[in-house]
PDB file with one MODEL, atoms N, CA, C and O in Angstrom:
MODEL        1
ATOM      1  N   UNK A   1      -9.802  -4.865  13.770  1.00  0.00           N
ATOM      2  CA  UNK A   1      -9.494  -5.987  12.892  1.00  0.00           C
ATOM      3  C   UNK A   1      -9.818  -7.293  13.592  1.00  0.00           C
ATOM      4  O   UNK A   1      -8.902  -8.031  13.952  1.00  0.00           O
ATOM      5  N   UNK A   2     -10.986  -7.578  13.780  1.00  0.00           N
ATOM      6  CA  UNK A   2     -11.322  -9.402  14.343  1.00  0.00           C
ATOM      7  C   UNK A   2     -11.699  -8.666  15.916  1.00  0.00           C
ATOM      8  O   UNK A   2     -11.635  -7.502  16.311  1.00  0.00           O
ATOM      9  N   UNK A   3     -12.163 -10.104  16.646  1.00  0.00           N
ATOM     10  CA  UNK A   3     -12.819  -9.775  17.994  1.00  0.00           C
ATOM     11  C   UNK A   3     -11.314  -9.412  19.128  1.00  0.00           C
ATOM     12  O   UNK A   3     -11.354  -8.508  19.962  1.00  0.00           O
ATOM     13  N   UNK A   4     -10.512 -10.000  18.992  1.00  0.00           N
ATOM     14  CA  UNK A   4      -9.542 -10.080  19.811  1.00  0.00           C
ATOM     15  C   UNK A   4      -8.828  -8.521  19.512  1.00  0.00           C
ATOM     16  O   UNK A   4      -8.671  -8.055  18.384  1.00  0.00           O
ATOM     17  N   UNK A   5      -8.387  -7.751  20.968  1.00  0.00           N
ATOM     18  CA  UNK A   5      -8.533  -6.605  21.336  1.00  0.00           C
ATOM     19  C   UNK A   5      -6.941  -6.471  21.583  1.00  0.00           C
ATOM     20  O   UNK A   5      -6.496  -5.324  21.529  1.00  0.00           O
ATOM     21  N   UNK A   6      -5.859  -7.736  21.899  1.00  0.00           N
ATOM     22  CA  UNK A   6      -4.909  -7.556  22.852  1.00  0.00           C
ATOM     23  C   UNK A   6      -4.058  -7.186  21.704  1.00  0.00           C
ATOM     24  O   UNK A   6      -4.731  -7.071  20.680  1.00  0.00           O
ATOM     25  N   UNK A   7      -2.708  -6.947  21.526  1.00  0.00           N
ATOM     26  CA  UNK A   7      -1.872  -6.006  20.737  1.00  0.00           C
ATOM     27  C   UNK A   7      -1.092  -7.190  20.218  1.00  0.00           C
ATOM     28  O   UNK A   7      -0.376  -6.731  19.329  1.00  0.00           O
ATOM     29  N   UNK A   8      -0.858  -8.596  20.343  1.00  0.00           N
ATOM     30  CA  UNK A   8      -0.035  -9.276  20.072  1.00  0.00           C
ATOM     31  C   UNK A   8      -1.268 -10.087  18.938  1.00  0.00           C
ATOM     32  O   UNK A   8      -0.840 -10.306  17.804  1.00  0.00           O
ATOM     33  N   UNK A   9      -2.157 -10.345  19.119  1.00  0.00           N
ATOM     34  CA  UNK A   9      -3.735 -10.878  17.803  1.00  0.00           C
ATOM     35  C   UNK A   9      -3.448  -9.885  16.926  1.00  0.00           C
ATOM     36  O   UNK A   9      -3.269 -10.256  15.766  1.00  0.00           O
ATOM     37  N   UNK A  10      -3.309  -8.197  17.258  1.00  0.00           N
ATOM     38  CA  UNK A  10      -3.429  -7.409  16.260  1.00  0.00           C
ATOM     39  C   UNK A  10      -2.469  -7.517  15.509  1.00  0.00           C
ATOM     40  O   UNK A  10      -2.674  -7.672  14.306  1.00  0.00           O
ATOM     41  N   UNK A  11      -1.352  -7.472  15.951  1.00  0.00           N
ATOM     42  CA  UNK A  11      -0.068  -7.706  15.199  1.00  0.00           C
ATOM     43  C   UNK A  11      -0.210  -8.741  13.880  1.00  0.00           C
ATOM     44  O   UNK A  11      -0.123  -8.520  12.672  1.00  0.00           O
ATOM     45  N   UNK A  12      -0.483 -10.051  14.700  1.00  0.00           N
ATOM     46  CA  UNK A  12      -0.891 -11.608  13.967  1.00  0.00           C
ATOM     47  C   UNK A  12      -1.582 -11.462  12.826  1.00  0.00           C
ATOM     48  O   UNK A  12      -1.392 -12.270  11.917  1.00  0.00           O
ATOM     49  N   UNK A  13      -2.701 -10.177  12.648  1.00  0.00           N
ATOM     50  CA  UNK A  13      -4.046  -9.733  11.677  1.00  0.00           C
ATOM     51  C   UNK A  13      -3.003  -8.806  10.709  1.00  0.00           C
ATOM     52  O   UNK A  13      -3.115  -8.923   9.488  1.00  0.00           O
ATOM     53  N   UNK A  14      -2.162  -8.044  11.177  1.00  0.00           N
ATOM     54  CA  UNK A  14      -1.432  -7.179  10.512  1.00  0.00           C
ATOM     55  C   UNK A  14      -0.621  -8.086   9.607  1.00  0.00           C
ATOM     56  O   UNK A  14      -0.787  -8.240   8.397  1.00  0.00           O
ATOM     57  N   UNK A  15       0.279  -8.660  10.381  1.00  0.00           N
ATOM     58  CA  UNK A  15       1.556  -9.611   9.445  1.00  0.00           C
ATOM     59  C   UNK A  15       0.816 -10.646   8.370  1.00  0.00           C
ATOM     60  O   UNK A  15       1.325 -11.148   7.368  1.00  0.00           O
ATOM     61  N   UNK A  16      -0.575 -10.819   8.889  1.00  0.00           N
ATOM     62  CA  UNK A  16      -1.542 -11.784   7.708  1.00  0.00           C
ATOM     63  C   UNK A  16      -1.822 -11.110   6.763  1.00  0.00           C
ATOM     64  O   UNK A  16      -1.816 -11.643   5.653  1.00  0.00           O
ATOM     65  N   UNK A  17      -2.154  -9.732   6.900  1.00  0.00           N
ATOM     66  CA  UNK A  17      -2.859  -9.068   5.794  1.00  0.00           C
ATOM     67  C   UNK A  17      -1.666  -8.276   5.141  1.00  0.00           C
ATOM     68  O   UNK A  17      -1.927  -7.827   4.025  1.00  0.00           O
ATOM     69  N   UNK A  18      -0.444  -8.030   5.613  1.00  0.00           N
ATOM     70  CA  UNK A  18       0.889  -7.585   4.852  1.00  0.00           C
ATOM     71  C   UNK A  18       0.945  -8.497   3.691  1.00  0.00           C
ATOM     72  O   UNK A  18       1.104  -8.160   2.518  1.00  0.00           O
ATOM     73  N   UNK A  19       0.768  -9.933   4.249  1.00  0.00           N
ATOM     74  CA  UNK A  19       1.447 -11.151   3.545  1.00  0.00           C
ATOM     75  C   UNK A  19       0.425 -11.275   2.324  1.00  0.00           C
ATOM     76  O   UNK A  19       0.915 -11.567   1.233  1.00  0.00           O
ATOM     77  N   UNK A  20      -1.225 -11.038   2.433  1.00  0.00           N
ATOM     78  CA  UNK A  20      -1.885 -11.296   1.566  1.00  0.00           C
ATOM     79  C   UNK A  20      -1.789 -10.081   0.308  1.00  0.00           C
ATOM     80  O   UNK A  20      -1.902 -10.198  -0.912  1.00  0.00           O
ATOM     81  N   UNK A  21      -1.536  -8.911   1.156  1.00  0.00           N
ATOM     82  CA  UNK A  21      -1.153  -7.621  -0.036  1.00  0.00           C
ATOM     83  C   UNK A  21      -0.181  -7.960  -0.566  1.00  0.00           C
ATOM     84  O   UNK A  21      -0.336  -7.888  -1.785  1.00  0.00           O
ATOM     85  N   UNK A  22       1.586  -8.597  -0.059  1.00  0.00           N
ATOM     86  CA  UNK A  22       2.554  -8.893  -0.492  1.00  0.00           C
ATOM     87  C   UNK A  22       2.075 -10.074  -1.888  1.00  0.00           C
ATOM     88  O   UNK A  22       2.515  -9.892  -3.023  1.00  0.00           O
ATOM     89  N   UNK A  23       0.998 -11.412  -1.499  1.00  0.00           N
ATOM     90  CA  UNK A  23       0.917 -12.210  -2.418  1.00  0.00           C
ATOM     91  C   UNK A  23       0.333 -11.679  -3.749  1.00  0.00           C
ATOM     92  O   UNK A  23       0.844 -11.917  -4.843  1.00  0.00           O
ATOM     93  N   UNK A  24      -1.046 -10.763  -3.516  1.00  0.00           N
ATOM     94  CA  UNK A  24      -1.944 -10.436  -4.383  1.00  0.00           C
ATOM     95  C   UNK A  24      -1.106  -9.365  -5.415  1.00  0.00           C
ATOM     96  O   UNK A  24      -1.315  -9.320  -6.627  1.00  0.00           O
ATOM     97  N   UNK A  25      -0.222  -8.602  -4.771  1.00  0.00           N
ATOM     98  CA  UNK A  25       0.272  -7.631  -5.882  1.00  0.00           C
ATOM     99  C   UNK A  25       1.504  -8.528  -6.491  1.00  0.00           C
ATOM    100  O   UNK A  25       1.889  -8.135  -7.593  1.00  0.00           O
ATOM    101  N   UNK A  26       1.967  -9.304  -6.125  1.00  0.00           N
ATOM    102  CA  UNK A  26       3.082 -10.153  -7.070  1.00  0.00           C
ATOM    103  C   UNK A  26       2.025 -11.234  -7.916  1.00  0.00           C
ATOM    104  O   UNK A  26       2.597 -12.180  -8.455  1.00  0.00           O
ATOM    105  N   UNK A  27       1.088 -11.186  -8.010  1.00  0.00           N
ATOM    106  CA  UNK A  27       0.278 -12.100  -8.834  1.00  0.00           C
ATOM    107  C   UNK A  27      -0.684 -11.684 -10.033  1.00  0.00           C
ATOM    108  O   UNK A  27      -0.937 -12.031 -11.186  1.00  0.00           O
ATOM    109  N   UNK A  28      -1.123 -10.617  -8.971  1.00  0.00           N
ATOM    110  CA  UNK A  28      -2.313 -10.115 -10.242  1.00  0.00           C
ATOM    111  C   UNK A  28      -1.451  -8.385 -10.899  1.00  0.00           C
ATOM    112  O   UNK A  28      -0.594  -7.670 -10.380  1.00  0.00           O
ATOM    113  N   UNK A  29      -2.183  -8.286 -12.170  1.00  0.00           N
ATOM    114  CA  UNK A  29      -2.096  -7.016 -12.429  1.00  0.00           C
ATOM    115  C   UNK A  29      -2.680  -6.270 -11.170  1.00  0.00           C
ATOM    116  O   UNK A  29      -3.450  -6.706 -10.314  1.00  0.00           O
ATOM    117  N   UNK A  30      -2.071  -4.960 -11.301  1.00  0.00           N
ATOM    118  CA  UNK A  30      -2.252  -3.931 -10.578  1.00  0.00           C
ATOM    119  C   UNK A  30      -3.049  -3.080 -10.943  1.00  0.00           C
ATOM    120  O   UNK A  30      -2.559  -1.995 -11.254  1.00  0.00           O
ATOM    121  N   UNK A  31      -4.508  -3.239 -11.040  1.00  0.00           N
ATOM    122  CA  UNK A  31      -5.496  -1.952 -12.186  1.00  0.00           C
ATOM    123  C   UNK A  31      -5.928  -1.031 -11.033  1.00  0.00           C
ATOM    124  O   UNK A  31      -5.787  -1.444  -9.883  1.00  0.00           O
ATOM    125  N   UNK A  32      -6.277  -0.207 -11.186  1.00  0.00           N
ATOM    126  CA  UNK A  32      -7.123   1.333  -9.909  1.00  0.00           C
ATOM    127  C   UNK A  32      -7.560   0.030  -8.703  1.00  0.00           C
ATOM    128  O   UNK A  32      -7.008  -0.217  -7.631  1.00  0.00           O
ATOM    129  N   UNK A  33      -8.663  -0.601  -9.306  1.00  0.00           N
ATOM    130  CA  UNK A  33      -9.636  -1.489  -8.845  1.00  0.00           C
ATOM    131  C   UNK A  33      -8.907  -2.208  -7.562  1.00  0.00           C
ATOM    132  O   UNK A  33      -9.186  -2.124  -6.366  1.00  0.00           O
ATOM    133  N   UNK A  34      -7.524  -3.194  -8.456  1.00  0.00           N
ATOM    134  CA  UNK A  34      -6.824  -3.823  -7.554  1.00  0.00           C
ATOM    135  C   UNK A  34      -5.970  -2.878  -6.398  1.00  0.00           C
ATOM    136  O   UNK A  34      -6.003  -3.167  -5.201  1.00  0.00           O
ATOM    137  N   UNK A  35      -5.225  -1.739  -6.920  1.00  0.00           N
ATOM    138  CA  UNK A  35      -4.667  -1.190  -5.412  1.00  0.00           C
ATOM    139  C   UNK A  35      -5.261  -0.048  -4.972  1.00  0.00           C
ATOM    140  O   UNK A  35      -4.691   0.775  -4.256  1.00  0.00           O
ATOM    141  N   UNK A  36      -6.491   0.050  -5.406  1.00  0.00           N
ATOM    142  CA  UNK A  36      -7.619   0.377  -4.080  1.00  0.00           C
ATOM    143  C   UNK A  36      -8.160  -0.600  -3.144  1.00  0.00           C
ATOM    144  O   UNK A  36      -8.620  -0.261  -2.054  1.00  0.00           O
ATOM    145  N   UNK A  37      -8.108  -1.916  -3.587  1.00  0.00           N
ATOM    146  CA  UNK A  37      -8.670  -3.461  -2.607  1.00  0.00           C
ATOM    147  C   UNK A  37      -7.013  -2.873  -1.395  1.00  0.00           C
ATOM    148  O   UNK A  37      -7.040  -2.515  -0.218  1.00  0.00           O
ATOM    149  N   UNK A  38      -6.117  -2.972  -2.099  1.00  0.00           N
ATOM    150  CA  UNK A  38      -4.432  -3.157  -1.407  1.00  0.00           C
ATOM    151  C   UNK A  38      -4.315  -1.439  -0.597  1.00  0.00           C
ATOM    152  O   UNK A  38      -4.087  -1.118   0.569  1.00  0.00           O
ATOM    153  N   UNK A  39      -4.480  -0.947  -1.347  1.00  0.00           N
ATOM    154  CA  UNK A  39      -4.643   0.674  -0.203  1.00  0.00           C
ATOM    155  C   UNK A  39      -5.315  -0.001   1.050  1.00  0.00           C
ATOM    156  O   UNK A  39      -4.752  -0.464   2.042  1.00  0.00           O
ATOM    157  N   UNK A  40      -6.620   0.057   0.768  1.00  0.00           N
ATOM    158  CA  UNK A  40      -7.438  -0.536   1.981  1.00  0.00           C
ATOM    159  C   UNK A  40      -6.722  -1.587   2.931  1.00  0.00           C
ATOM    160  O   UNK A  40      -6.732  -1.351   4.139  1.00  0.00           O
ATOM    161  N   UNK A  41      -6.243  -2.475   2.563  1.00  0.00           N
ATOM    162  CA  UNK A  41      -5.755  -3.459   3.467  1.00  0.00           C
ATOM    163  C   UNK A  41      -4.437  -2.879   3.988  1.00  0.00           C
ATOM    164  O   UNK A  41      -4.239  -3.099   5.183  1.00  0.00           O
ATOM    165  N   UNK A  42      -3.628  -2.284   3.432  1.00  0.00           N
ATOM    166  CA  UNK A  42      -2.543  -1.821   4.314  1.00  0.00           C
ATOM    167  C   UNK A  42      -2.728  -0.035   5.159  1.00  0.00           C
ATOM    168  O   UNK A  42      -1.941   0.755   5.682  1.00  0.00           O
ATOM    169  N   UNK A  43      -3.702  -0.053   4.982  1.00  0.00           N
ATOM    170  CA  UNK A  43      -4.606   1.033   5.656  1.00  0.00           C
ATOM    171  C   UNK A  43      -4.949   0.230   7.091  1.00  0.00           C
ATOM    172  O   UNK A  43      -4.914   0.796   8.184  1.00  0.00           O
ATOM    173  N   UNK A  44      -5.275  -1.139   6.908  1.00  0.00           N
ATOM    174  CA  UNK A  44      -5.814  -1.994   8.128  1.00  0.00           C
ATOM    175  C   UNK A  44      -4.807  -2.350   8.464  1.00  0.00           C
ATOM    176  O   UNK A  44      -4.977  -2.123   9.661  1.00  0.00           O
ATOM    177  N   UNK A  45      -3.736  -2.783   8.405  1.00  0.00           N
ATOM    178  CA  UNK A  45      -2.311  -3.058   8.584  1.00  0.00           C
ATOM    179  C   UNK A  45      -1.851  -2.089   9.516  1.00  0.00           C
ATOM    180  O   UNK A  45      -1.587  -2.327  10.695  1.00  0.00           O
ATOM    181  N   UNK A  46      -1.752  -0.829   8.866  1.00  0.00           N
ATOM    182  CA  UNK A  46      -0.811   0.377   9.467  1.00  0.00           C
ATOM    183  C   UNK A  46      -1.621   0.466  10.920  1.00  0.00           C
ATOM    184  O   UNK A  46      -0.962   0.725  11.927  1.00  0.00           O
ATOM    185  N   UNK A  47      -2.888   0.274  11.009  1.00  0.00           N
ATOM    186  CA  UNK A  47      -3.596   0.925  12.204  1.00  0.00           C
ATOM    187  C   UNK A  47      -2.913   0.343  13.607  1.00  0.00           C
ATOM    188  O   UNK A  47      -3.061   0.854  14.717  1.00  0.00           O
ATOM    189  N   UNK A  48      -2.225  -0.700  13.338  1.00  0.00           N
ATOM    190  CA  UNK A  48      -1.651  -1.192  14.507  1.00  0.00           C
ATOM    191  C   UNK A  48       0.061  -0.984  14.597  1.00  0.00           C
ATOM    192  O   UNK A  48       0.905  -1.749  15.064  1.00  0.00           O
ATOM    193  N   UNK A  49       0.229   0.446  13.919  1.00  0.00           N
ATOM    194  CA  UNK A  49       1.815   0.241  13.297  1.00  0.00           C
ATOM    195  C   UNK A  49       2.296   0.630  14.823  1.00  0.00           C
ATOM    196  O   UNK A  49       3.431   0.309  15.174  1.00  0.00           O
ATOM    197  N   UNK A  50       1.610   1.172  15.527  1.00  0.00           N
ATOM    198  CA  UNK A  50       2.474   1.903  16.819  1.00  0.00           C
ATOM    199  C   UNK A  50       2.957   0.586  17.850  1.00  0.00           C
ATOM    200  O   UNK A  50       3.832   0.767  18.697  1.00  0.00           O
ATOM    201  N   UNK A  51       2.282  -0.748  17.671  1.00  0.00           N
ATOM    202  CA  UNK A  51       2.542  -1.713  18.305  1.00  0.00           C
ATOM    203  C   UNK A  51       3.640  -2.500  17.928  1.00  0.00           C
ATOM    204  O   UNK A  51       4.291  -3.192  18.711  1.00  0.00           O
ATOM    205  N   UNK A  52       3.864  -2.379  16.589  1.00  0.00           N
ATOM    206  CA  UNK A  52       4.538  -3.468  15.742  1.00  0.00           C
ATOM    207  C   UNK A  52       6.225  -3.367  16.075  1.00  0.00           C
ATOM    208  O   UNK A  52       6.909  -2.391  16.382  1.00  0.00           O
ATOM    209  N   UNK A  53       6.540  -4.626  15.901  1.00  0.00           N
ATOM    210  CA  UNK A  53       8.263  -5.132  16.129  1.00  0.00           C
ATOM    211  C   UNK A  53       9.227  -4.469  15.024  1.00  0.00           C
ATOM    212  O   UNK A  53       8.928  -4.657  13.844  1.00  0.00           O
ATOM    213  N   UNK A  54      10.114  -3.875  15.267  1.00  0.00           N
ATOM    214  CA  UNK A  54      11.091  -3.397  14.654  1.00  0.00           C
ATOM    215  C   UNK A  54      10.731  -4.750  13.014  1.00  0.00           C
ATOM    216  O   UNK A  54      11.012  -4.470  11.849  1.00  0.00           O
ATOM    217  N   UNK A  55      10.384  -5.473  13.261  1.00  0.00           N
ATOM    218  CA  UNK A  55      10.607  -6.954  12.001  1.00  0.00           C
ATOM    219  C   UNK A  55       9.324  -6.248  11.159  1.00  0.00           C
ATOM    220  O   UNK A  55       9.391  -5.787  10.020  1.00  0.00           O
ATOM    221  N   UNK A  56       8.144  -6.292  12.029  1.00  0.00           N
ATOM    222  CA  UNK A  56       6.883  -6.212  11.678  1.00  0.00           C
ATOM    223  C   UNK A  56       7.177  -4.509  10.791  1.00  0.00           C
ATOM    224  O   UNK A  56       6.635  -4.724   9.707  1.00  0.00           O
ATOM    225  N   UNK A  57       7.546  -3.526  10.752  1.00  0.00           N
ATOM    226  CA  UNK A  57       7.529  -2.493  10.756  1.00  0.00           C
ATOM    227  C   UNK A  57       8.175  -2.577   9.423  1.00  0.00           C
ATOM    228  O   UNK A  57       7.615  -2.236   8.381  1.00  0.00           O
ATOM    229  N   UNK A  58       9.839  -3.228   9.538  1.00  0.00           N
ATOM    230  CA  UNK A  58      10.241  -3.270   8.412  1.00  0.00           C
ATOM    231  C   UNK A  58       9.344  -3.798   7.382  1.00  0.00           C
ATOM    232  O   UNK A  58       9.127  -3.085   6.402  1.00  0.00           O
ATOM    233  N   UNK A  59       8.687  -5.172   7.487  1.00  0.00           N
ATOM    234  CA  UNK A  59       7.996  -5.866   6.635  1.00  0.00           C
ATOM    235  C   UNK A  59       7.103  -5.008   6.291  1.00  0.00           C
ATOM    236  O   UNK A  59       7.031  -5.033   5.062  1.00  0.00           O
ATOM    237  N   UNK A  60       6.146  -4.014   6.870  1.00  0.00           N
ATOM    238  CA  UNK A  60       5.512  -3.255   6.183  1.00  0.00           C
ATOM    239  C   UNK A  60       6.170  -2.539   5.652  1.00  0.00           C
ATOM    240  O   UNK A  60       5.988  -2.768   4.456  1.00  0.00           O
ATOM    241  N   UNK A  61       6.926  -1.699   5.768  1.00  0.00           N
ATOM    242  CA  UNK A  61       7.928  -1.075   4.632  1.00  0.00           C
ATOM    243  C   UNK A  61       8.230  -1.603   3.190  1.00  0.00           C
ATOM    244  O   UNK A  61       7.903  -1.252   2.057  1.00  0.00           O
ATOM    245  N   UNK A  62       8.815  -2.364   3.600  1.00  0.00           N
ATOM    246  CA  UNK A  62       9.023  -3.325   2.162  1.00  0.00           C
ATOM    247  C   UNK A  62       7.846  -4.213   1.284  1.00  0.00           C
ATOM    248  O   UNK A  62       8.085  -4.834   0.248  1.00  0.00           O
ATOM    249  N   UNK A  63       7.001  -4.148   1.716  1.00  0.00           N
ATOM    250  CA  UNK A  63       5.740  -4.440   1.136  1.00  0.00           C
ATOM    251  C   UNK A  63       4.937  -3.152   0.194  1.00  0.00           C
ATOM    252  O   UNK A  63       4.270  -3.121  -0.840  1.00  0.00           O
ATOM    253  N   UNK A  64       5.363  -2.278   1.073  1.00  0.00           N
ATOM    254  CA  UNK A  64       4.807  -0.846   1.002  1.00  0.00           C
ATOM    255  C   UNK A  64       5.231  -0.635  -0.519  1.00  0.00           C
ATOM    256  O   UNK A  64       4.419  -0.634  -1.445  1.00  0.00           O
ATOM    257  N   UNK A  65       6.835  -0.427  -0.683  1.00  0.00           N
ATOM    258  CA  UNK A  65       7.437  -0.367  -1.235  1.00  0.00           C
ATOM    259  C   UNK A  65       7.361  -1.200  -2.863  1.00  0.00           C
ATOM    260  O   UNK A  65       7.447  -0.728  -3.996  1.00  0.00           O
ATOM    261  N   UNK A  66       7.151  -2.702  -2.351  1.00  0.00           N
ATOM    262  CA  UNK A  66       6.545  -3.683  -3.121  1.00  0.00           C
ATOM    263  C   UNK A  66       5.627  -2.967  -4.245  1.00  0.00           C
ATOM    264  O   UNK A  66       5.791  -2.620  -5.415  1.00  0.00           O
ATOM    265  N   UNK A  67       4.517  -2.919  -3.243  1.00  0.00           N
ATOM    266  CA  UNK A  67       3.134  -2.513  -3.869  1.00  0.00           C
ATOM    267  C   UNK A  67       3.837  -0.815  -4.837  1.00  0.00           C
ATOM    268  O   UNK A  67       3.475  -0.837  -6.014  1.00  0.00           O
ATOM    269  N   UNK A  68       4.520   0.211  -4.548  1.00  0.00           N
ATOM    270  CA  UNK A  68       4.603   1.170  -5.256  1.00  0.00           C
ATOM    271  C   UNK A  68       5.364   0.960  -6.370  1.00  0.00           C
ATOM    272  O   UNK A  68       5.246   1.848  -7.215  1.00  0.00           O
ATOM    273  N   UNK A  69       6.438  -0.334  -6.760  1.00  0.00           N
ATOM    274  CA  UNK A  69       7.142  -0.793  -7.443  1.00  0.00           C
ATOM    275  C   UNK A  69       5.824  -1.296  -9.010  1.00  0.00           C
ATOM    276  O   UNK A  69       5.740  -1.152 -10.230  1.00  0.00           O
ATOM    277  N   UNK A  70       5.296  -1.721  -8.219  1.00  0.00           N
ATOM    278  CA  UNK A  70       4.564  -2.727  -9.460  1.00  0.00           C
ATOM    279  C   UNK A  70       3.384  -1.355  -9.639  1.00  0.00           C
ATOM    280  O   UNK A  70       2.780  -1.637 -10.674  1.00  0.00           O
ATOM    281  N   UNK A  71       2.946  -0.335  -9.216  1.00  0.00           N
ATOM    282  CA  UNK A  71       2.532   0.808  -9.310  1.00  0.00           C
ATOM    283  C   UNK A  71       2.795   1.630 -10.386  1.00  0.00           C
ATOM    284  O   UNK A  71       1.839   2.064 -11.028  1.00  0.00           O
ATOM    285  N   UNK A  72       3.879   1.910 -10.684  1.00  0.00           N
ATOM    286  CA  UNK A  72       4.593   2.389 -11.409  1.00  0.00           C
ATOM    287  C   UNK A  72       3.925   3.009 -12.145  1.00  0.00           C
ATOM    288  O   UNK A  72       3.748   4.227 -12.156  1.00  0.00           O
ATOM    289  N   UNK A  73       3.249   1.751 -13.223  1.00  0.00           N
ATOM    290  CA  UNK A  73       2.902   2.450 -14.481  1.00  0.00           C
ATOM    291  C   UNK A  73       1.661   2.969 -14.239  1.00  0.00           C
ATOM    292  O   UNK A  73       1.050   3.182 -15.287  1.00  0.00           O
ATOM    293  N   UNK A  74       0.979   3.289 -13.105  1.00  0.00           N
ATOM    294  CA  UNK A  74      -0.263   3.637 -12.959  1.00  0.00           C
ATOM    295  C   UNK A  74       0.040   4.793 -12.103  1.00  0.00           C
ATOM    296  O   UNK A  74       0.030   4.469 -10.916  1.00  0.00           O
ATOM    297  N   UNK A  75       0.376   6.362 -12.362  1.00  0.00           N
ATOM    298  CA  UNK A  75       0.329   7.559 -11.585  1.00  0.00           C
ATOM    299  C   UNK A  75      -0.363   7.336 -10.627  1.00  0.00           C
ATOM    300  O   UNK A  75       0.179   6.994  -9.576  1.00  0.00           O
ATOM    301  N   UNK A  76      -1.746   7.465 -10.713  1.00  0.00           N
ATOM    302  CA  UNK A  76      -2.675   7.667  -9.743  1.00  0.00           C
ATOM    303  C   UNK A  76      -2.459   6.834  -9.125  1.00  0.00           C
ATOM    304  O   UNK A  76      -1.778   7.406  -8.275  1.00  0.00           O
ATOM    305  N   UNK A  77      -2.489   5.880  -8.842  1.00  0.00           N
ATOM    306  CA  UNK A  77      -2.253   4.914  -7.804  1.00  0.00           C
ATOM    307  C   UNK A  77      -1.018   5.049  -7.052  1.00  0.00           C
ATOM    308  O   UNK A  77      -1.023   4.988  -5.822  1.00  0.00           O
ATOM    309  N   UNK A  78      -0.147   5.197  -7.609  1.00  0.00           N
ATOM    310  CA  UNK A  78       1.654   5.567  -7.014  1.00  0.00           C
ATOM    311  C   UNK A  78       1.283   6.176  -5.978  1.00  0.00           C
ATOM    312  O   UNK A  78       1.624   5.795  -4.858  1.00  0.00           O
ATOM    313  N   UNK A  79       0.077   7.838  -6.306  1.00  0.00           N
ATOM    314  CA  UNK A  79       0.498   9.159  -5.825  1.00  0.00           C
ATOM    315  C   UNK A  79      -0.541   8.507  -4.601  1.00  0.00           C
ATOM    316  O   UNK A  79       0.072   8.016  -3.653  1.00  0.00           O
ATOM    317  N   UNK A  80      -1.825   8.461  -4.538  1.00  0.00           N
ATOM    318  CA  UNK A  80      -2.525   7.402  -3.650  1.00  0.00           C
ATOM    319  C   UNK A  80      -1.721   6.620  -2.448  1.00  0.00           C
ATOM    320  O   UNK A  80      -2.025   6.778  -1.265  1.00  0.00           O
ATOM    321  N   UNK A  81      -0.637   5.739  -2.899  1.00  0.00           N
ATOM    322  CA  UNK A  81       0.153   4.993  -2.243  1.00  0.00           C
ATOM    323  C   UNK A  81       1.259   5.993  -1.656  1.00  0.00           C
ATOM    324  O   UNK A  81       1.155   5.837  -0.439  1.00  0.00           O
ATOM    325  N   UNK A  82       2.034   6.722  -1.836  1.00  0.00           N
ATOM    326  CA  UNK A  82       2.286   7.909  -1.828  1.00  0.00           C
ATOM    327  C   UNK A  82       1.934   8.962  -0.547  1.00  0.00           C
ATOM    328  O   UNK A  82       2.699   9.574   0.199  1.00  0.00           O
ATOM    329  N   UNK A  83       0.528   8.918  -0.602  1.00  0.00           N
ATOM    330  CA  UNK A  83      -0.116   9.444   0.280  1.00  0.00           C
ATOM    331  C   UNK A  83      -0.433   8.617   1.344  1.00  0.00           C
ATOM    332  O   UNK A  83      -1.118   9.104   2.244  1.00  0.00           O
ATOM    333  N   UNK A  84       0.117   6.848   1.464  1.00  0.00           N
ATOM    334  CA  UNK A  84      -0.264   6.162   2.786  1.00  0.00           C
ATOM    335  C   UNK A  84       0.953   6.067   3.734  1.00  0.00           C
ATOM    336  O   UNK A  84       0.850   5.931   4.953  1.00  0.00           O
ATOM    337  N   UNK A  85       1.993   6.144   3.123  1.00  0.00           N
ATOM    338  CA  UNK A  85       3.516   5.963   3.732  1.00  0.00           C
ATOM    339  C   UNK A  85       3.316   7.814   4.876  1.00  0.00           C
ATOM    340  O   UNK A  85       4.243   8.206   5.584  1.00  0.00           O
TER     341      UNK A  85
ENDMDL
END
């Protein structure tokens, strides 16, 4: 995720791209299209989960969570999301 290699940048890339999945699914509809863009990014998120702060960890949780909430009415996507936790 970006040039910087050290575990505390990765973190920084993680908690940015939590925050942008957190904004984009409270804004837009949720169609296949959109939480396949949001799979992907918290796919890039998680890759640094073994580093992350008890804070950072929760926040992905609850984002996670977020995103399967507004999911709902779309099975496939739930079960998808489902399959990233």
């Amino acid at each position: 995720m970006g040039e910087r290699t050290d575990a505390v940048s990765k973190n920084n890339q993680a908690r940015l791209v939590l925050d942008l999945v957190s904004q984009i699914s409270a804004r837009m509809e949720l169609t296949l299209e959109v939480g396949e863009f949001l799979m992907r990014l918290l796919d890039l998120a998680m890759k640094t989960k073994s580093t992350m702060t008890r804070v950072d960890l929760r926040f992905l949780s609850n984002t996670l969570e977020h995103v399967k909430q507004k999911a709902a009415d779309n099975p496939q996507l739930l079960n998808a999301l489902k399959q990233l936790a």
